[in-house]
C-alpha positions, -999 to +999 in steps of 0.1 A: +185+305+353+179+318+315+211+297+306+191+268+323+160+278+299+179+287+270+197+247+274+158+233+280+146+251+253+175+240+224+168+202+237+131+202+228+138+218+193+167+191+189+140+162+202+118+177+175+138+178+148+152+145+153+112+134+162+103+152+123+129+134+106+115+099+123+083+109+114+095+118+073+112+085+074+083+066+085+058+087+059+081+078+031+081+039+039+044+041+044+039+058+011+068+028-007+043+004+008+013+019-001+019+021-036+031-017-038-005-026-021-017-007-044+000-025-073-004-058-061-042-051-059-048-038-095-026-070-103-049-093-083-081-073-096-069-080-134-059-122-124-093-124-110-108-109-142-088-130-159-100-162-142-140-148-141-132-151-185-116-184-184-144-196-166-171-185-183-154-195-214-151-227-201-186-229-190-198-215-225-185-243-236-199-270-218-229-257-226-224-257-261-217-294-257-243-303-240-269-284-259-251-307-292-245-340-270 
């Protein structure tokens, strides 16, 4: 009978080991992916600032044209 607990007992520890390495593996790829997001957004949030410039450039302008037309 302790044999039979002993056996039970080394399983679950093996299941969670095997369940904490899963679990590192996924927390790793999460935190991969969550840097890139993060990238991609500051890169997004600077083309958007970007564009906001270009267009009120380009709207300074046409009003500079019109005030002289």
């Amino acid at each position: 009978m302790a044999e039979n607990l002993i056996q039970a007992l080394e399983t679950k520890v093996t299941d969670l080991i095997e369940l904490s390495r899963e679990l590192n593996r996924e927390n790793r790829a999460l935190k991969l992916r969550t840097a890139e997001l993060q990238k991609e957004r500051r890169e997004l949030l600077e083309r958007q600032r970007q564009a906001s410039e270009h267009v009120e450039t380009s709207l300074a302008r046409l009003r500079s044209l019109d005030g002289t037309a």
